[in-house]
C-alpha positions in Angstrom: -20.3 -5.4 19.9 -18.8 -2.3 21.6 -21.5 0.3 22.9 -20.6 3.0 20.4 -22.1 0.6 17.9 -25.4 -0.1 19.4 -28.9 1.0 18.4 -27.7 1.5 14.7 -30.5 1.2 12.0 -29.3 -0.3 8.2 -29.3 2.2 5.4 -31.8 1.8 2.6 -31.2 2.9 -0.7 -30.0 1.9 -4.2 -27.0 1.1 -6.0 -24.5 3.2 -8.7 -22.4 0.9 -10.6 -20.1 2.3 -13.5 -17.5 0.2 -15.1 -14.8 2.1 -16.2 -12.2 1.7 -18.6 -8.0 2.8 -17.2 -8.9 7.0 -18.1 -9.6 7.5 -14.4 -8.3 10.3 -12.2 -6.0 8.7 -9.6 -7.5 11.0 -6.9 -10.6 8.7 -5.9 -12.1 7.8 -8.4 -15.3 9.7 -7.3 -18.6 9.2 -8.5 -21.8 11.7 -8.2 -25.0 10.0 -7.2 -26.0 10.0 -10.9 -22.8 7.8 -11.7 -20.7 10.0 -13.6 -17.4 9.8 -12.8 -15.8 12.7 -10.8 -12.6 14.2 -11.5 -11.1 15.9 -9.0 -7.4 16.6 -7.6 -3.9 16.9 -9.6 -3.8 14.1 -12.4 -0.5 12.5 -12.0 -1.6 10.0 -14.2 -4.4 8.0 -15.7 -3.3 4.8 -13.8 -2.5 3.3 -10.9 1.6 3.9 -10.8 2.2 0.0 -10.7 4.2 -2.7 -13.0 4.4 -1.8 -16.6 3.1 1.6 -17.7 1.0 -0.1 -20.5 -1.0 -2.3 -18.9 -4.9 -2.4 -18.8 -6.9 -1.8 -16.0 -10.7 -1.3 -15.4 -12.1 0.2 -12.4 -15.9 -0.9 -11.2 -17.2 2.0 -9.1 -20.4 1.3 -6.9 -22.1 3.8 -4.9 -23.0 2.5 -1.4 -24.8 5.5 -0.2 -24.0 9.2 -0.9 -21.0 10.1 -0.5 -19.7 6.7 -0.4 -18.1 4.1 -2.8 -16.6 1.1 -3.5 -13.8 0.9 -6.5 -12.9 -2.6 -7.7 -9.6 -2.2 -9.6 -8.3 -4.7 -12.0 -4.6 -3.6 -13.5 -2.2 -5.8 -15.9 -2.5 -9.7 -16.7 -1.1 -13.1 -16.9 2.6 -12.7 -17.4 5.0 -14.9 -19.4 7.9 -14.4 -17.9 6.4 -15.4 -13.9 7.0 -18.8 -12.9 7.5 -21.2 -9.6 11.0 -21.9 -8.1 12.4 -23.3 -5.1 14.4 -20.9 -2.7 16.5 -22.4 -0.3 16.9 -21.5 3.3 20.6 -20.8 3.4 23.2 -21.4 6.7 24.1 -17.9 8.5 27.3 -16.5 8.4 27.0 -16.4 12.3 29.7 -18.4 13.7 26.9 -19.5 15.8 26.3 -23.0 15.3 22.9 -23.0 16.4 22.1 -19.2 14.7 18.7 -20.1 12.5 19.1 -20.1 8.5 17.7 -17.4 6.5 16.4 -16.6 2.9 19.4 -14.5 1.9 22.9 -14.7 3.2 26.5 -13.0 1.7 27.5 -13.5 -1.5 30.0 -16.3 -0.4 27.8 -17.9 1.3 25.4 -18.5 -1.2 27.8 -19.4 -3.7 29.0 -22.1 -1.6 25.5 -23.5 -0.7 24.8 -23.6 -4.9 28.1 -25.2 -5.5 26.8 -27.9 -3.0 23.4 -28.5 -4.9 24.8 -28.2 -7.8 27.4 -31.0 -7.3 24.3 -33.3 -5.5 22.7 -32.6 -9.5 20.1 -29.3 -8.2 20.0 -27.0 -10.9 21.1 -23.8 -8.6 21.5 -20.3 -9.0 22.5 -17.7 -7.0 20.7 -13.9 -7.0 21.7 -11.0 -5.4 18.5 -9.2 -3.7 18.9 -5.0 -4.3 15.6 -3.4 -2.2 14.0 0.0 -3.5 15.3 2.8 -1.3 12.9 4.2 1.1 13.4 7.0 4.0 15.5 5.3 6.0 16.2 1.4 4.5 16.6 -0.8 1.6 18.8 -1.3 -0.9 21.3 -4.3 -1.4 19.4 -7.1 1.0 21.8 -10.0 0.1 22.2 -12.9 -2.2 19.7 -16.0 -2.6 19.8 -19.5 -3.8 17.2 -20.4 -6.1 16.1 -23.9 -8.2 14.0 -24.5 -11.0 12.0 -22.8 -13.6 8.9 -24.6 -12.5 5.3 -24.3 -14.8 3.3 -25.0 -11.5 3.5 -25.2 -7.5 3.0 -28.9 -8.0 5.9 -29.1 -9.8 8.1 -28.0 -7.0 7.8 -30.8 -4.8 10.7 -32.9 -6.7 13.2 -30.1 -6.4 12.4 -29.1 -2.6 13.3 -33.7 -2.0 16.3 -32.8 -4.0 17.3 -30.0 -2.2 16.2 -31.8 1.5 18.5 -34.9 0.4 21.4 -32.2 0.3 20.9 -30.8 3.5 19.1 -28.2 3.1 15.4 -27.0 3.9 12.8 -24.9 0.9 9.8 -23.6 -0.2 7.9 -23.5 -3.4 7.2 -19.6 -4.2 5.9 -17.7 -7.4 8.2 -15.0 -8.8 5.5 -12.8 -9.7 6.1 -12.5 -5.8 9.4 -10.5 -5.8 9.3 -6.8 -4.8 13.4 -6.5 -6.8 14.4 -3.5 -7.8 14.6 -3.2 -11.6 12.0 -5.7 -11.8 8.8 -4.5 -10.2 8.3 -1.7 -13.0 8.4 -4.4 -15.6 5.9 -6.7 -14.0 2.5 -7.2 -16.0 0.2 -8.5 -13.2 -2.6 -9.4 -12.3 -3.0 -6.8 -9.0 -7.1 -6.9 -7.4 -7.8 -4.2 -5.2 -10.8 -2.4 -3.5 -10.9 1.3 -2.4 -13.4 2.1 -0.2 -13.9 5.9 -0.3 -15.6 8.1 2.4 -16.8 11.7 1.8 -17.1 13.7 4.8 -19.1 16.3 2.6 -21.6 14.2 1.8 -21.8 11.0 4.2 -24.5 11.1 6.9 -23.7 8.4 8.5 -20.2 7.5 10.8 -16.7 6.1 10.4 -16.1 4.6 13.1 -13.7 1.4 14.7 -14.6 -1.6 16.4 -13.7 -4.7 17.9 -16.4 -6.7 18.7 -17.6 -8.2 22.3 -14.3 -7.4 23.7 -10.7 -7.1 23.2 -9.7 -10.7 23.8 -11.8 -12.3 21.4 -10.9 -12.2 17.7 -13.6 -12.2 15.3 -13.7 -11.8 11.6 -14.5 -8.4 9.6 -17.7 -9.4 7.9 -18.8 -10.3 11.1 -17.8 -6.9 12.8 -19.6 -5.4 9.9 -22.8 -7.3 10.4 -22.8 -6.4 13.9 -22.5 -3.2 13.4 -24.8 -3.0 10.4 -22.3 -1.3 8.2 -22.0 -0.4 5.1 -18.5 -1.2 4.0 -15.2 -2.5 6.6 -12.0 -3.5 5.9 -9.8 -5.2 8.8 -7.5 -2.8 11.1 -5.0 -2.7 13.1 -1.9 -5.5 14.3 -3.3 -7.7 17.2 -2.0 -10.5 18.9 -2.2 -13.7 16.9 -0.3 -16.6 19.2 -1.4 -17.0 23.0 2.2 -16.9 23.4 2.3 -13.4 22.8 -0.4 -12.1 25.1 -4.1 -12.3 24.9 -5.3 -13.3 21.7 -7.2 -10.2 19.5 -5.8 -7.9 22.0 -4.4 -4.9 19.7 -0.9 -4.8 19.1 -0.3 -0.6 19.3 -2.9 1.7 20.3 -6.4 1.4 20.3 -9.0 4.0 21.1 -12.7 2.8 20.5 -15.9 5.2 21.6 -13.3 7.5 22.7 -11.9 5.4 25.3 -8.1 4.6 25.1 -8.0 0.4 25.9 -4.9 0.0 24.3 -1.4 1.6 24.5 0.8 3.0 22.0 4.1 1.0 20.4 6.7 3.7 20.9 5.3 6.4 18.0 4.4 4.2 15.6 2.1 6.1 13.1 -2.2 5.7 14.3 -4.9 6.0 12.3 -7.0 8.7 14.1 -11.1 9.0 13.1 -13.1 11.6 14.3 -16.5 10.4 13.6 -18.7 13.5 14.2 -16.9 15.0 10.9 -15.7 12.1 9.4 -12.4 13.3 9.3 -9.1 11.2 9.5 -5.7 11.9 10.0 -2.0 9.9 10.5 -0.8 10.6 14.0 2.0 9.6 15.6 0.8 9.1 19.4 2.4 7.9 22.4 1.3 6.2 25.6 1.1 8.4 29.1 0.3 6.5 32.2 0.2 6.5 35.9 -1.5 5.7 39.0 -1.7 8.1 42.0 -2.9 7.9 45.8 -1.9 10.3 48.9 0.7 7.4 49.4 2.2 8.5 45.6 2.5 7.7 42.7 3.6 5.5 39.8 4.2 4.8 36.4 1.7 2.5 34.6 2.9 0.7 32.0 0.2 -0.6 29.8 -3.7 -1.2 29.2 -5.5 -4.0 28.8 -2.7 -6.5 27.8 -0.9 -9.2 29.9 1.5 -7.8 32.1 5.2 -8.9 30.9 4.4 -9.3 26.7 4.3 -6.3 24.8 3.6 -7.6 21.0 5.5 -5.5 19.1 7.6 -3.5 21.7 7.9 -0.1 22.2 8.0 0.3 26.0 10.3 2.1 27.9 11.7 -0.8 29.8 11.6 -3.4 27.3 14.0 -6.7 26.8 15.2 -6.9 23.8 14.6 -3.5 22.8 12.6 -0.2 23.9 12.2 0.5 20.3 9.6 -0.7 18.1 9.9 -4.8 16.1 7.4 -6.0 13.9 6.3 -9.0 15.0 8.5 -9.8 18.1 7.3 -9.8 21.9 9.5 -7.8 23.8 9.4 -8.7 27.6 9.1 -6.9 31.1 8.9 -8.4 34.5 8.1 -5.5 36.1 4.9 -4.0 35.1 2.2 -2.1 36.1 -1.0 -3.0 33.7 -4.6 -1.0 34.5 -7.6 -3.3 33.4 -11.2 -2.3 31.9 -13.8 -4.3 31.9 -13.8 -4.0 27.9 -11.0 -6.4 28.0 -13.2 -9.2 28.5 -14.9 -11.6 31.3 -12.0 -11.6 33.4 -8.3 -10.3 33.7 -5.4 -12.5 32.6 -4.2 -15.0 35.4 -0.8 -15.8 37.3 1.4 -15.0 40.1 1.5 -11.2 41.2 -0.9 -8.5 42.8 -4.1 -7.2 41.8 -6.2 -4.4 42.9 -10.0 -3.9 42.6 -11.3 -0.3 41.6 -14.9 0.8 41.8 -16.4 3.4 39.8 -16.3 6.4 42.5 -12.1 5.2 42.5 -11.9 3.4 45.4 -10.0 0.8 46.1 -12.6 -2.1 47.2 -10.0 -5.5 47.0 -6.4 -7.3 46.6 -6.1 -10.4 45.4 -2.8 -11.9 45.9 -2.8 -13.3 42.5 -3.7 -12.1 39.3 -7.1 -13.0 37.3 -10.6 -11.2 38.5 -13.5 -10.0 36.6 -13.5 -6.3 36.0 -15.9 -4.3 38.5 -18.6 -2.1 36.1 -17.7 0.7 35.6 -14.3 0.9 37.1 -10.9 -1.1 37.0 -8.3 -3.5 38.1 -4.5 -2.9 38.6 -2.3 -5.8 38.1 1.5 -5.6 39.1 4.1 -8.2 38.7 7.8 -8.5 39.6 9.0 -5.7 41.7 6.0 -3.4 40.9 3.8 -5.6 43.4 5.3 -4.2 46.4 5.1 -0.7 44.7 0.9 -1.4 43.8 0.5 -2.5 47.7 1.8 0.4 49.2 -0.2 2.5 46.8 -3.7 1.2 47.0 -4.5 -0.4 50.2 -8.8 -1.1 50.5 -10.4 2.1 51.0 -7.9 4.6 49.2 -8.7 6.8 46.5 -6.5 5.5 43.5 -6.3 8.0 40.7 -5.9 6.2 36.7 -4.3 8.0 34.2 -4.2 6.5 30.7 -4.1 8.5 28.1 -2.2 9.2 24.4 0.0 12.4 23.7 0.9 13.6 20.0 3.5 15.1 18.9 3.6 18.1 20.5 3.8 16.8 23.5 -0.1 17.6 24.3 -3.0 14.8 25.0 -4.9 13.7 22.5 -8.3 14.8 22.8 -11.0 11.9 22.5 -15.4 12.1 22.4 -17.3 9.5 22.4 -16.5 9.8 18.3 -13.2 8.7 18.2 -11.3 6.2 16.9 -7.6 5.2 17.1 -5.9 2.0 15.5 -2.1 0.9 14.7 -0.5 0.1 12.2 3.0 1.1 10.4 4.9 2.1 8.8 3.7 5.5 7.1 3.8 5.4 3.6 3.0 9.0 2.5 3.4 12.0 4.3 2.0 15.5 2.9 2.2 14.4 -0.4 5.0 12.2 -1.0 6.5 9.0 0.0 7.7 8.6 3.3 8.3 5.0 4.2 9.4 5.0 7.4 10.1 1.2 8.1 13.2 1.3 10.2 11.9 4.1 12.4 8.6 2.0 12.9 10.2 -1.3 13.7 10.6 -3.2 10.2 14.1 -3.4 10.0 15.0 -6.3 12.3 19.0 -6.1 13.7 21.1 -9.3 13.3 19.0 -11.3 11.2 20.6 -10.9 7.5 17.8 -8.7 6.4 15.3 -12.0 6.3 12.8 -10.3 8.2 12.5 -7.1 5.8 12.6 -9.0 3.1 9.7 -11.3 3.6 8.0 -8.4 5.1 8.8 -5.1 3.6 10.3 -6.2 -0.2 8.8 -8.9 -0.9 4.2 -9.0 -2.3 2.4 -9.7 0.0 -2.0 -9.2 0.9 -1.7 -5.2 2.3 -4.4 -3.4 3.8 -3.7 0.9 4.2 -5.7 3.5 4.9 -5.6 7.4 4.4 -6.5 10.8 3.0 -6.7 13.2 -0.2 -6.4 16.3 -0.7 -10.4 16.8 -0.6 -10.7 15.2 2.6 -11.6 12.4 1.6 -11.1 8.6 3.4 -9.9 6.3 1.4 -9.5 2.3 3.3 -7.4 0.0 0.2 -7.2 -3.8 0.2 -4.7 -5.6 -2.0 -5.1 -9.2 -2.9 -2.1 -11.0 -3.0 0.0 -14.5 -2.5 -1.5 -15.9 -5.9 -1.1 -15.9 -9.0 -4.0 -13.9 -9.6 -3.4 -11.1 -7.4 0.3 -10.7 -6.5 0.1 -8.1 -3.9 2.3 -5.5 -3.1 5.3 -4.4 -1.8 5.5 -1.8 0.7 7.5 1.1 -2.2 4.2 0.0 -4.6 1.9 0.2 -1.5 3.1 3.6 -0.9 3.2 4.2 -5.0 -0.3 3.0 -5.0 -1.4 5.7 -2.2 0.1 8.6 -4.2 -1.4 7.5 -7.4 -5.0 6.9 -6.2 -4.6 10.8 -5.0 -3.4 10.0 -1.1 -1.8 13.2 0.7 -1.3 11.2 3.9 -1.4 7.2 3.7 -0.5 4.8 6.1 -0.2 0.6 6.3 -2.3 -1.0 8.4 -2.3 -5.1 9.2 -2.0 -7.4 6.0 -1.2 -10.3 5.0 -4.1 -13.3 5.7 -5.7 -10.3 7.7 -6.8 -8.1 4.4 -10.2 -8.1 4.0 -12.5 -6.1 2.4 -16.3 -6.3 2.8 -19.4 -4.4 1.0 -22.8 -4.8 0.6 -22.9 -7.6 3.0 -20.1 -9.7 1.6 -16.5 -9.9 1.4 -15.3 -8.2 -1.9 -11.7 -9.3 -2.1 -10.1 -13.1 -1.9 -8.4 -13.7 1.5 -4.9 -15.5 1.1 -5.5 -17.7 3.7 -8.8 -18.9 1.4 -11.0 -18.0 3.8 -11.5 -14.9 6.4 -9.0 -14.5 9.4 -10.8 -13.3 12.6 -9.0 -10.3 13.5 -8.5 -7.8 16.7 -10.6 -4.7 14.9 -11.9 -3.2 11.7 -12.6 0.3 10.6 -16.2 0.5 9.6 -18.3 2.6 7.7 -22.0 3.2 9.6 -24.8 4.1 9.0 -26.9 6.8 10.4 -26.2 10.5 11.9 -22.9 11.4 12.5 -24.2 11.9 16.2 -25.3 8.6 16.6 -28.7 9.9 17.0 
């Protein structure tokens, strides 16, 4: 584990448990030691603000240790009117022949692709997709073709052979599924989330972010939890999933962990800032500032402990495709300066280029004349690639002092101060924003050009597992999981994420990594049912430890 996290001893104490019927305040709910339920904020209603205003829900609150709970939420049912189809990956109106097909396409399009199943005997239809509005995207996505009115997933497997013998590729997927505007209010259920709330007022102990042995390994939550003997976790931030990408685990956005900054910012994407000596959290949106300097000069550094050339995510200044922020896409650079530490793991990532060995007391000690060394203790590596190799050679010859500056600025332009106590991770986009929704998905990289809206639609309109994070108006930390992809939990889309936030009291909220990531655990267990059916190992978690908020 990550030193911050060492030399922690396990809290003792007992339980709370109250089960409670849907006449909850949406501002926690809180619980005092004794159990009874705590009221406290504006009641904008006695519910969670999601599918149809009369469904049930219960709420199980457990007390984990003063100050902090777990609430298990349960809202609305089995619902009629859900059922399975079969939506067909439809041509692009590119006049690209080799442009790849996509879940929604214009409305001739999709009329044309329904005529053709239709005529091969596929009982077709064609639906036009209308997004809710957010701050800056949504609306009318496109049209999709759809087939069946299936009872079960099973069933499906007929129709997608139909559809294949026509030319055309599917899946299977579940209704309850669809974010739609005009259909989400109506929607009866099931939803399965857990709230972990944090009270800075009354928890002795520390939140706190960590990502295990080092950055390049991924491990699960439960087991960053264990390690770190906490009480409560739920997964973090984006990380690289695909080797492809970079180094696997390594976070995808900034990363600041024991107060040191080991990974770099994605443009100003929204961060998750913790300052553990007052368990206090905040929404920040930070920025990367780097450089090396020598008396030969300087330069400017480009990242932290990633491979030199991938930036998952994008962001960067220099970029291909984009300097601007995209979800899920590796942007590229072939000219890159990249400072090491020797948190990033046993040894630097390998290939052609330059790298430069730093000792503690900066000094250059080495070159290598390719890339791939084991951090010294203490100190760092520079790796350069492309033109930036001649750059790093005239910089740091053996012997010279090599200044390393890598830090985070907010949004005033002024570095972000870090203790030992902090703790940054990514995520996007912000949800809520002093009080009210403030979805920022284009700004933050969700809204992918040139792709017929497929990518926001799977991603932002569509339920999926979400994980989010944030604040109310007491102060209070409040880390969500949302269960979803089955038919027991449908998850949510990013408008109900954000509803959810504001109706469980949130005055700043934010969406952190999802999907087969979301995991919630407690009491030394994981409370919520990964999509995947089992735990995803991750890049980091935000846990809840025990002990002084020193770390004493």
């Amino acid at each position: 584990m990550n030193a911050s996290l060492k030399h922690r001893s396990a809290l003792t104490g007992g339980l709370v448990v109250a089960v409670v019927s849907a006449l909850l305040s949406p501002a926690g709910p809180a619980q005092a030691d004794d159990g009874r339920i705590v009221r406290n904020g504006t009641d904008q209603g006695s519910h969670l603000n999601l599918g149809a205003a009369d469904l049930p829900e219960s709420r199980t609150v457990t007390t984990l240790a003063p100050g902090v709970t777990l609430t298990k939420i349960s809202r609305g049912g089995a619902d009629s009117s859900l059922f399975w189809t079969a939506e067909v990956a439809l041509p692009s109106d590119s006049p690209d022949p080799d442009a790849p097909t996509s879940a929604l396409s214009s409305q001739d399009t999709a009329q044309r692709t329904a005529d053709k199943l239709k005529a091969a005997g596929v009982d077709a239809r064609v639906e036009h997709v209308q997004s809710p509005q957010l701050a800056d995207a949504g609306g009318d996505l496109g049209y999709r073709v759809r087939a069946g009115h299936l009872a079960a997933q099973a069933d499906g497997a007929a129709v997608v052979a139909q559809i294949k013998a026509s030319g055309f590729a599917s899946s299977v997927i579940y209704t309850g599924w669809d974010g739609d505007a005009g259909t989400s209010p109506t929607t009866r259920g099931p939803w399965n989330l857990d709230v972990i709330t944090v009270d800075p007022g009354k928890y002795q102990g520390q939140l706190a972010a960590s990502f295990g042995t080092d950055l390049e390994k991924r491990e699960t939550t439960s087991q960053l939890a264990s390690d770190g003997h906490a009480l409560a976790a739920v997964n973090a931030g984006f990380f690289v999933f695909d080797p492809k990408a970079g180094a696997e685990g390594d976070p995808a956005g900034v990363g600041v962990y024991g107060g040191k900054v080991l990974s770099e910012a994605v443009a100003d994407r929204p961060a998750f800032v913790i300052d553990g000596k007052k368990n206090a959290s905040s929404i920040q949106r930070l920025t990367w500032s780097g450089k090396i300097a020598s008396p030969s000069g300087e330069a400017a550094l480009d990242g932290i402990d990633r491979v030199p050339g991938l930036i998952r995510n994008c962001g960067g200044a220099n970029d291909l495709p984009t300097p601007g922020p995209l979800q899920d896409v590796t942007c590229t650079n072939s000219n890159e300066l990249v400072t090491f530490t020797p948190e990033f793991g046993p040894t630097t990532p390998a290939g052609p280029g330059l790298e430069v060995m730093v000792d503690s007391h900066d000094t250059v000690t080495s070159i290598a004349e390719t890339r791939g060394a084991a951090v010294p203790a203490g100190g760092h590596t520079i790796q350069a690639t492309g033109t930036d190799v001649a750059r790093l050679r005239a910089l740091a010859p053996v012997g010279a002092k090599l200044r390393i500056d890598a830090g985070l600025l907010g949004q005033d332009g002024k570095p972000l101060h870090t203790d030992k106590a902090t703790s940054v991770v990514n995520g996007g986009p912000l949800l809520v924003k002093d009080g009210s929704e403030d979805v920022t998905v284009r700004h933050d990289g969700m809204v992918h050009p040139n792709d017929g809206n497929s990518f926001y639609y799977g991603w932002v309109h569509k339920r999926n597992p979400r994980t989010f994070a944030g604040t109310d108006a007491q102060g209070r930390t409040l880390l969500v999981t949302a269960d979803g992809r089955s038919t027991a939990s449908l998850g949510l889309s990013l408008k109900e994420e954000a509803d959810v936030a504001l109706s469980l009291g949130m005055v700043q909220a934010m969406n952190l990594d999802g999907g087969g990531s979301t995991t919630a655990v407690a009491q030394g267990k994981v409370q919520n049912s990964p999509s995947g059916g089992s735990e995803r190992a991750i890049g980091d978690a935000l846990l809840v430890l025990p002990g002084r908020k020193d770390g004493q």
